[in-house]
C-alpha positions in Angstrom: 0.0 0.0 0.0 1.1 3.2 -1.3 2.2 6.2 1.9 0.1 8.6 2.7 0.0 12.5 3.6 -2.6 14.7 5.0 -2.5 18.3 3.8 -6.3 20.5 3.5 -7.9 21.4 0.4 -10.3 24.5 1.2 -9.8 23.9 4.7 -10.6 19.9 5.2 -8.5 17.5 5.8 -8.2 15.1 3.2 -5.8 11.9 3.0 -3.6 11.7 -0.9 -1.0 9.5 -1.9 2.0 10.8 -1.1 4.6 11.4 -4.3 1.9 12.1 -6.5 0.8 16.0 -8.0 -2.0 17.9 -6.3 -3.8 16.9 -9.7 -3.7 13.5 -9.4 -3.4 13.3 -5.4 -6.7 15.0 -4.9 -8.3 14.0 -8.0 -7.9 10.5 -6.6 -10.1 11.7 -3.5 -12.7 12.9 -5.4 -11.8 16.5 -6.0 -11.2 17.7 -9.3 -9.0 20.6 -10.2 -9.8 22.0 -13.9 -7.2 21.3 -16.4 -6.5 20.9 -20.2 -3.0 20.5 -21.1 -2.1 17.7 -17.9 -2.5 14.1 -18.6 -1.3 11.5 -16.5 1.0 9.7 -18.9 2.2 12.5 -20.9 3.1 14.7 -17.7 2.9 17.9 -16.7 3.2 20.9 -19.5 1.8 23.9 -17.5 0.8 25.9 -20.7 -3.0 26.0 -19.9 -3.0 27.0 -16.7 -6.4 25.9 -15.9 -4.8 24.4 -12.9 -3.5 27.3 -11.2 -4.8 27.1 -7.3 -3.7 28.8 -4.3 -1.0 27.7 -1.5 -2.5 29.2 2.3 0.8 30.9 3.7 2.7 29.7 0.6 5.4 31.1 -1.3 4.7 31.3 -4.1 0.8 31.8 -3.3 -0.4 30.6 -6.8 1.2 27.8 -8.3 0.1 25.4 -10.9 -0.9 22.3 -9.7 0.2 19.8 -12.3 3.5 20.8 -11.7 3.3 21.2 -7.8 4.1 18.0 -5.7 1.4 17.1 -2.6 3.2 17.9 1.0 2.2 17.0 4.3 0.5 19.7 6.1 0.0 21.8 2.4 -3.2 24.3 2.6 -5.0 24.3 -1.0 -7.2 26.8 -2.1 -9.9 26.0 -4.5 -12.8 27.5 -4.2 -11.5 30.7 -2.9 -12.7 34.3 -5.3 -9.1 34.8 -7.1 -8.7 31.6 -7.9 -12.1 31.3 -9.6 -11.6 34.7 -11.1 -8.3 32.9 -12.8 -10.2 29.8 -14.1 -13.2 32.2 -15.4 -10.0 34.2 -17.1 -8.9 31.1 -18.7 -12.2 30.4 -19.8 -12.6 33.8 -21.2 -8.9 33.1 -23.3 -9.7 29.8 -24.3 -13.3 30.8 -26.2 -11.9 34.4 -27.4 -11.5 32.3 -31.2 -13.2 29.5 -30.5 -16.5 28.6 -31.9 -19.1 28.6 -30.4 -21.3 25.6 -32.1 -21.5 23.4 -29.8 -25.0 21.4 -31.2 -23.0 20.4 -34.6 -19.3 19.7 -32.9 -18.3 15.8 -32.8 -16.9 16.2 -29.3 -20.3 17.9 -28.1 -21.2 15.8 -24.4 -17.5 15.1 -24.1 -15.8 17.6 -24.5 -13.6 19.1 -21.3 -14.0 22.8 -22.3 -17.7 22.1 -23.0 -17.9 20.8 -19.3 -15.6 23.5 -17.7 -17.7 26.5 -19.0 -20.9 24.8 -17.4 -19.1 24.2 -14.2 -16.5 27.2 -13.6 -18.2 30.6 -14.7 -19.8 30.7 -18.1 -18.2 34.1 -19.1 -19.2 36.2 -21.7 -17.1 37.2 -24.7 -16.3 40.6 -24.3 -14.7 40.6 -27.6 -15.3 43.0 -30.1 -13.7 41.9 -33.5 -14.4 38.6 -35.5 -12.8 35.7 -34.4 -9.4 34.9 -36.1 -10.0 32.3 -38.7 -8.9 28.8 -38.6 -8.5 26.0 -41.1 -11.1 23.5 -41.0 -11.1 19.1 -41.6 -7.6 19.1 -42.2 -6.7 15.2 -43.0 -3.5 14.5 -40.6 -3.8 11.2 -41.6 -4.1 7.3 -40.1 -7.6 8.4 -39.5 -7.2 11.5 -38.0 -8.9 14.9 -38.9 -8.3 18.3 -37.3 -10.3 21.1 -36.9 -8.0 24.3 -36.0 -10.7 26.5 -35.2 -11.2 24.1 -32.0 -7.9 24.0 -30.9 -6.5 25.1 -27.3 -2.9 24.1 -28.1 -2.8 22.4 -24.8 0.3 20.2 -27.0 -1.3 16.9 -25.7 -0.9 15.4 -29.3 2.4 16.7 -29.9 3.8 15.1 -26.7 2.0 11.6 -27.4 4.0 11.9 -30.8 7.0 12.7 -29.6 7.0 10.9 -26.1 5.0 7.6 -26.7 5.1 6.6 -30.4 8.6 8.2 -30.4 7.6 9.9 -34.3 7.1 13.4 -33.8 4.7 14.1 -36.4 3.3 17.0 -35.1 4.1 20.1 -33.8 2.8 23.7 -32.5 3.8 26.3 -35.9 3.8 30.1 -35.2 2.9 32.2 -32.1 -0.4 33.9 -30.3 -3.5 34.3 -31.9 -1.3 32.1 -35.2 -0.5 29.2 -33.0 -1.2 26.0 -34.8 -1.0 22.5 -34.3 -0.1 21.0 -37.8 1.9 18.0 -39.3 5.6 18.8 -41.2 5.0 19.7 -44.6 4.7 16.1 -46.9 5.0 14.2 -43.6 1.6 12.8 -42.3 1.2 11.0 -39.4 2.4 7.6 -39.8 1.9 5.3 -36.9 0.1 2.6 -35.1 -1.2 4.5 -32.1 -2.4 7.6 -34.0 -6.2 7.9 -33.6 -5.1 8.0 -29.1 -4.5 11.5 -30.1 -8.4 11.8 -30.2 -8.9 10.2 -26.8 -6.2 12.7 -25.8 -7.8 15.6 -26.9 -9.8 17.3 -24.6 -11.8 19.3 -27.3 -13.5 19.0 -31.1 -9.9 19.5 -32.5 -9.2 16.0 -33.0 -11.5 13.6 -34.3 -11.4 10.3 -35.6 -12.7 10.1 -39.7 -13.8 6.3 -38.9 -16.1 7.7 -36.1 -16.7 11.3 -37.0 -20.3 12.3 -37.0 -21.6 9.0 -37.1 -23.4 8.8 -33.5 -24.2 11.3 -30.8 -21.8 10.4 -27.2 -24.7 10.6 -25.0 -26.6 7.7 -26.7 -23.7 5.4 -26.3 -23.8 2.7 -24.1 -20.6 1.7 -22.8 -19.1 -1.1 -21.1 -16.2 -2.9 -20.0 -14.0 -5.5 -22.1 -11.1 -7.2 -23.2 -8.9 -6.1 -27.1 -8.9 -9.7 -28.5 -6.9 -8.2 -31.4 -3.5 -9.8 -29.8 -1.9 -11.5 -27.0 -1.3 -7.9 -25.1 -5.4 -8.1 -24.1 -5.6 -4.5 -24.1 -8.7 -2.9 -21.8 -10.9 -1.0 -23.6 -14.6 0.9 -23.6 -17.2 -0.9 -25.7 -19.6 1.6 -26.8 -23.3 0.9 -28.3 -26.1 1.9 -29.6 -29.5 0.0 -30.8 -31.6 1.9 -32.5 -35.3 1.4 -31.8 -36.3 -1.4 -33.9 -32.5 -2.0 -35.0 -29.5 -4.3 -33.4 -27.4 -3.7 -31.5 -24.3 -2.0 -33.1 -20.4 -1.3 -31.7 -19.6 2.1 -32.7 -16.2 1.7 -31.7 -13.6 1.0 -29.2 -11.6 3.0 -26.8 -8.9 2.3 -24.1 -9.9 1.4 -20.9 -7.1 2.1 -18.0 -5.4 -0.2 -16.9 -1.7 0.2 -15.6 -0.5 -3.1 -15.4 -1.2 -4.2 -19.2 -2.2 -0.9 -21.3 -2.0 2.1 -19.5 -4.1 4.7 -20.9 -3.6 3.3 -24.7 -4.4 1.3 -27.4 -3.2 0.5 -31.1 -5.6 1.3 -34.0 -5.6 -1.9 -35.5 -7.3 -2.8 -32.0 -9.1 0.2 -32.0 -10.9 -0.9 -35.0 -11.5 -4.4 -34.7 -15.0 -2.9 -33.8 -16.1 -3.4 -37.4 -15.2 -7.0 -37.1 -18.3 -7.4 -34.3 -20.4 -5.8 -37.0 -19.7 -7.0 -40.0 -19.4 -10.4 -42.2 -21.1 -12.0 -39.2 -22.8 -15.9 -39.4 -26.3 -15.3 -38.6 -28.6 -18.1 -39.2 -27.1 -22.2 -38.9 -26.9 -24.1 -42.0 -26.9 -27.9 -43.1 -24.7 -27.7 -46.3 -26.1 -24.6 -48.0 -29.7 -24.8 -46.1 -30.1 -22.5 -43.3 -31.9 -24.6 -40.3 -33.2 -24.0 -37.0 -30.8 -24.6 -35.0 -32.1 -27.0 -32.6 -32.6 -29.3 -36.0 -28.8 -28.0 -36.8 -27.5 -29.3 -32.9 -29.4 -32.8 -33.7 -27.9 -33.3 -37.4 -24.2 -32.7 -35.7 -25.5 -35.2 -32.3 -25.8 -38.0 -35.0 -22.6 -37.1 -36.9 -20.6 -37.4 -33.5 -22.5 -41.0 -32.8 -21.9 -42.2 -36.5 -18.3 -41.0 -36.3 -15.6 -43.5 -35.7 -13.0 -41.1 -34.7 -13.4 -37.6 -33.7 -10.9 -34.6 -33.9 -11.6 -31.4 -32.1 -9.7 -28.2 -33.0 -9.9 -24.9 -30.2 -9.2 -21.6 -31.2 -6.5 -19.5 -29.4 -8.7 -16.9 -29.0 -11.4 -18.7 -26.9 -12.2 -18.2 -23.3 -10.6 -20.4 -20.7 -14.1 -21.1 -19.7 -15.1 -22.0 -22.9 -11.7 -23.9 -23.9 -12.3 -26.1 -20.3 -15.8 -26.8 -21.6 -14.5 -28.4 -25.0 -11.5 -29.9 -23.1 -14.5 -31.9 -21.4 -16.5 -32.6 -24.3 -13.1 -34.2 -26.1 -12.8 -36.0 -23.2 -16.2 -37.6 -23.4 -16.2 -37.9 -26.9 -12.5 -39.9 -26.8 -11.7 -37.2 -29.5 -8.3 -35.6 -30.6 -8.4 -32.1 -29.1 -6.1 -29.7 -30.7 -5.2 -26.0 -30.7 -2.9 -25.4 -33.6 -2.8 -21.9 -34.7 0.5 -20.9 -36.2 -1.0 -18.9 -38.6 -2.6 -16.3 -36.1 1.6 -15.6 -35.5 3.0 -12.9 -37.3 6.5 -12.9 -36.8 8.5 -9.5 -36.3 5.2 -7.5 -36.3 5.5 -6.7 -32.4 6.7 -3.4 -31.1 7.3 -3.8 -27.8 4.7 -1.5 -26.5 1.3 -2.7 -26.8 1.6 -4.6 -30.1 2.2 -8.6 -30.3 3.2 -10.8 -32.6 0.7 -13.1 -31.7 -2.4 -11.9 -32.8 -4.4 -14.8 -30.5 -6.3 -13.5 -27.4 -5.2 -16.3 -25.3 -2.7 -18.7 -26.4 -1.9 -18.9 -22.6 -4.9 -20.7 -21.8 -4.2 -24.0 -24.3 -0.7 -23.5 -22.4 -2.2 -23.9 -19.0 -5.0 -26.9 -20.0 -2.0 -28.4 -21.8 -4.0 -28.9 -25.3 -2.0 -30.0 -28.1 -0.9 -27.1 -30.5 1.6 -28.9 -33.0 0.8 -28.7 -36.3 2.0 -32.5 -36.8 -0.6 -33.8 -33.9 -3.1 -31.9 -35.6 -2.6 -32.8 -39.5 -2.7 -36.7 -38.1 -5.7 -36.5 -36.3 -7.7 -34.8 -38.9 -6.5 -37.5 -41.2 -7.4 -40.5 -38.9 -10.9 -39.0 -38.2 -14.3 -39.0 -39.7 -15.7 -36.0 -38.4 -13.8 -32.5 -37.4 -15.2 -30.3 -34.9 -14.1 -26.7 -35.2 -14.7 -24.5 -32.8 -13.8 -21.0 -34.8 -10.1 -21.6 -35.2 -9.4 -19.4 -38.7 -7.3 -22.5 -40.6 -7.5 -19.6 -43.4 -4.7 -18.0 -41.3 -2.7 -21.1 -41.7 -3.8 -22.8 -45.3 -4.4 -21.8 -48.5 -8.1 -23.0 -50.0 -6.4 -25.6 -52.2 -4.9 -27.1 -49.2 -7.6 -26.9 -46.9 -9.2 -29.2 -49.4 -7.2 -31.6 -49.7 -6.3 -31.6 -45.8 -10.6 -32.3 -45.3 -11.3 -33.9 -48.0 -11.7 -37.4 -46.5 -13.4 -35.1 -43.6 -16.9 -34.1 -42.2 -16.7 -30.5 -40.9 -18.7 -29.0 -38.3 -17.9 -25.3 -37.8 -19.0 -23.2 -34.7 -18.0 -20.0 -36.0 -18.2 -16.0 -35.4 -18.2 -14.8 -39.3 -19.5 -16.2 -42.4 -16.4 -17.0 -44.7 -15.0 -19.2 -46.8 -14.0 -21.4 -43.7 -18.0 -21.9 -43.1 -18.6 -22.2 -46.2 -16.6 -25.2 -46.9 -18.2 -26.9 -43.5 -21.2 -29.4 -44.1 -22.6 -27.8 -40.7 -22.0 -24.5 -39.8 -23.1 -22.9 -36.4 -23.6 -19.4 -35.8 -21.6 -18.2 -32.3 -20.9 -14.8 -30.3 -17.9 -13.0 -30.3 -16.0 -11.5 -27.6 -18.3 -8.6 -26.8 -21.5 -10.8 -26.8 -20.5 -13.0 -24.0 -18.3 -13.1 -20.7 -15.4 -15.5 -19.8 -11.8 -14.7 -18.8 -8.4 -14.8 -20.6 -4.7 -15.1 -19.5 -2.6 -12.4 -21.9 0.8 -12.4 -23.0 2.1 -11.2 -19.5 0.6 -14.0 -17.6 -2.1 -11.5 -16.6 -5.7 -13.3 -15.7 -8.5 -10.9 -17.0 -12.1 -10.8 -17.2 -15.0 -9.8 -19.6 -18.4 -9.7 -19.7 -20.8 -9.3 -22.4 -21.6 -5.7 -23.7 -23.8 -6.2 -26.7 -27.1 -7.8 -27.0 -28.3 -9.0 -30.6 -31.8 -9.3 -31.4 -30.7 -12.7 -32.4 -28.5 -13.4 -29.9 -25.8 -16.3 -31.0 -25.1 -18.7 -28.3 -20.9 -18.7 -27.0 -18.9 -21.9 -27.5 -19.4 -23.0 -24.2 -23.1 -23.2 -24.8 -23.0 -25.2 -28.3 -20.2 -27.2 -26.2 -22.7 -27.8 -23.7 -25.1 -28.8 -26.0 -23.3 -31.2 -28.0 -22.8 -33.6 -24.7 -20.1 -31.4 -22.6 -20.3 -32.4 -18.8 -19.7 -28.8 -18.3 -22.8 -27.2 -18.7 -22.8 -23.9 -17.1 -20.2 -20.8 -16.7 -20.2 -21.3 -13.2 -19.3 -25.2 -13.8 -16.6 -24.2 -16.3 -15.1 -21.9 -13.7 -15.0 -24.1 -10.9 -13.2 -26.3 -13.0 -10.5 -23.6 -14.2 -9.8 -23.2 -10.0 -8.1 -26.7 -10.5 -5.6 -24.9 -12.9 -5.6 -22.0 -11.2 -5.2 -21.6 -7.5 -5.1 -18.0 -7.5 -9.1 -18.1 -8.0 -9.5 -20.4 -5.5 -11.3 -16.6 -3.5 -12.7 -15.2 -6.8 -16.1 -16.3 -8.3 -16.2 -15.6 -11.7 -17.5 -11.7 -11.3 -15.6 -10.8 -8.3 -12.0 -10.7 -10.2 -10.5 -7.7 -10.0 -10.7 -4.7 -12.8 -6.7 -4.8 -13.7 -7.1 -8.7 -13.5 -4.8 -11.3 -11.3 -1.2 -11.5 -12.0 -0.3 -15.3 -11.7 2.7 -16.6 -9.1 5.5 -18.2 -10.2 4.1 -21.6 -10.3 1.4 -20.7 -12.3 2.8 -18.8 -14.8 5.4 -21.5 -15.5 2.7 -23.8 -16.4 1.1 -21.1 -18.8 4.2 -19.7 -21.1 3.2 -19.9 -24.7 
């Protein structure tokens, strides 16, 4: 547990975290000072100065508190009348050039100036000459479009470019009223973490082309969940929207905090695997090319497993460890091959160190830890001896070429449980529809041995069962999440005092032991 201080902020006594700014020491309490240009993983900058508050008996009185540590005993004004006459001066600055038009910006209902003129003074411009004009939808590129006009120049972006990604696309051009942020003349942005400049802007400057204007913040829904884009299992915001009459529809993702796996970011490539949830999706079951109820679909695949001589069962890496127990048990019953080869979700050299793997599987970990099979050799053999393959959404596409797909199955029976409708399903003679990651909840293991939990955040009108279910239903003895959990506890000692939704937020790091058993 981290030390604490007591100092008094407008006269009570409140207990921070000792080492920490008066920003984030008393934010972390519950009281918020105003500011624009701090962020927690970019540092302090102090060009806003929004966050100027007053020291009782200090010297100097006024100092700016993203820059000024907490100290024992410190007196912190806030809500005293020259401080507020500074942050209604600030106000006054910020909106001399800046429009106005809230009801048509993207940002509008989350935007930090938007939220500090309700809260800190609503002045009025005393301004009497048009506002200096500003270029609009400039196209910065990755994705990113910038409105000038909106600008504060609190340098947030600039900073992310030149401390995170390490690129340094972007910088503040001329001075005063001229100050602009802007790219380098023929030089774009050109990274993998560009559209986090959007999440770090704290007005309508930056926005996002993929998401721009396409769905008012306040009728998101959002909830929690789990990147399954790579092995890094990056948090993130799920945010929704159905429509009345309409599905359910992702909109996009954003970064969730988390300090022991993300931070405050996320790659784009993760950022819009969004579309993936939305699009290309299998939707009704088939037998061959007939699309089937599925409870006639469930029994057709029952009598191919009792006809079948020999059974192979192939996992993907990017399943649940509830749902990967649950097929473990139904391999078991069914004296079938189980197998989790997945080479091809590997993409040697594409990791950065940062947030981006190589391996682009959610939770290679977890065939690790059940100790399933993932040798291509084992795999290729079984398939070969058996009648009937059971596939439970492992993209072989990733791995095989169409031409040798077929001649790997063509002595084969397919059954496919599968998210998307591609050329995978297509080639099945049964093809089951099944949720994705943001339709269900289960728990993963990342590339850092971290154990993290998700739950479901969308709600179809035709909601696909998860793979645990159809696992269930096709003769698994584990027939409920609970049941699958309680199973993962003899794996996993460290849950031995969780239940499935009491884990923590930032997940359970495993012990030595554990993670030992678990390296992929």
């Amino acid at each position: 547990m981290a030390d604490t201080i007591k100092l008094f902020v407008n006269g009570v006594e409140v207990e921070v975290e000792t080492g920490k700014n008066l920003i984030d020491a008393i934010g972390a309490v519950g009281i918020e000072i105003p500011h624009l240009c701090y962020h927690p993983a970019l540092g302090a900058d102090g060009n806003c100065r929004m966050c100027l508050v007053g020291i009782e008996d200090g010297r100097p009185p006024l100092v700016p508190a993203c820059k000024t540590p907490a100290q024992a005993g410190m007196k912190v004004l806030l809500d005293a009348a020259h401080i507020k006459k500074i942050q209604r001066d600030v106000m006054e600055l910020e909106l001399i050039n800046h429009p106005t038009d809230c009801p048509i910006c993207d940002q509008a209902g989350e935007c930090k100036l938007q939220d500090y003129y309700m809260t800190y003074g609503r002045p009025e411009s005393r301004m009497t000459v048009p506002q200096v004009q500003k270029s609009k939808k400039l196209d910065f590129g990755c994705g990113v479009v910038h409105d000038q006009e909106r600008c504060v120049t609190c340098g947030r972006c600039v900073r992310f470019c030149r401390e995170i990604t390490k690129t340094g696309e972007l910088g503040i051009i001329n001075r005063t009223d001229d100050a602009r942020v802007n790219i380098f003349p023929g030089r774009p942005i050109n990274n993998r973490y560009a559209l986090n400049v959007v999440d770090l802007c704290p007005v309508g400057a930056m926005t996002s082309k993929d998401f721009r204007f396409k769905q008012r913040v306040w009728f998101l829904k959002k909830a929690p969940g789990i990147c399954h884009g790579c092995a890094k299992g990056c948090n993130i915001t799920i945010e929704h929207n159905r429509e009345k009459y309409q599905d359910d529809i992702i909109y996009r993702f954003r970064p969730r905090l988390n300090r022991q796996v993300n931070g405050y970011f996320m790659c784009d490539a993760g950022r819009l695997s969004y579309r993936q949830e939305n699009e290309g999706r299998l939707l009704a079951a088939r037998l061959g090319s007939q699309i089937r109820p599925l409870e006639d679909v469930l029994a057709a695949c029952t009598r191919e497993i009792e006809q079948a001589g020999k059974i192979a069962i192939l996992l993907s890496p990017n399943c649940s460890l509830e749902q990967m127990v649950a097929v473990k048990a139904l391999a078991a019953k069914l004296q079938a091959s189980l197998s989790g080869f997945s080479t091809g979700y590997i993409k040697e050299g594409d990791g950065d160190g940062l947030l981006i793997e190589d391996d682009k599987a959610a939770n290679r970990a977890g065939l690790a830890l059940l100790g399933i099979d993932c040798s291509r050799e084992s795999f290729e053999k079984a398939v070969r001896d058996a009648q009937l393959l059971i596939n439970f959404n492992n993209d072989l596409t990733r791995t095989y070429s169409d031409s040798e797909l077929k001649k790997l199955l063509k002595d084969t029976k397919v059954i496919i449980a599968a998210t998307h409708d591609d050329r995978l399903s297509a080639m099945a003679d049964i093809a089951i529809p099944v949720a994705t990651s943001s339709e269900y909840a289960g728990s993963l293991i990342n590339c850092h041995n971290i154990l993290q939990t998700f739950a479901g955040a969308v709600s179809r009108n035709h909601k696909p069962a998860n793979i645990g279910e159809i696992a269930a239903k096709l003769g698994s003895p584990l027939q409920s999440r609970a049941e699958q959990f309680a199973e993962l506890r003899k794996y996993l000692s460290v849950l031995k005092d969780f239940e499935a939704d009491t884990v923590p937020a930032e997940g359970l790091k495993l012990n030595e032991s554990e993670a030992a058993n678990v390296t992929a």
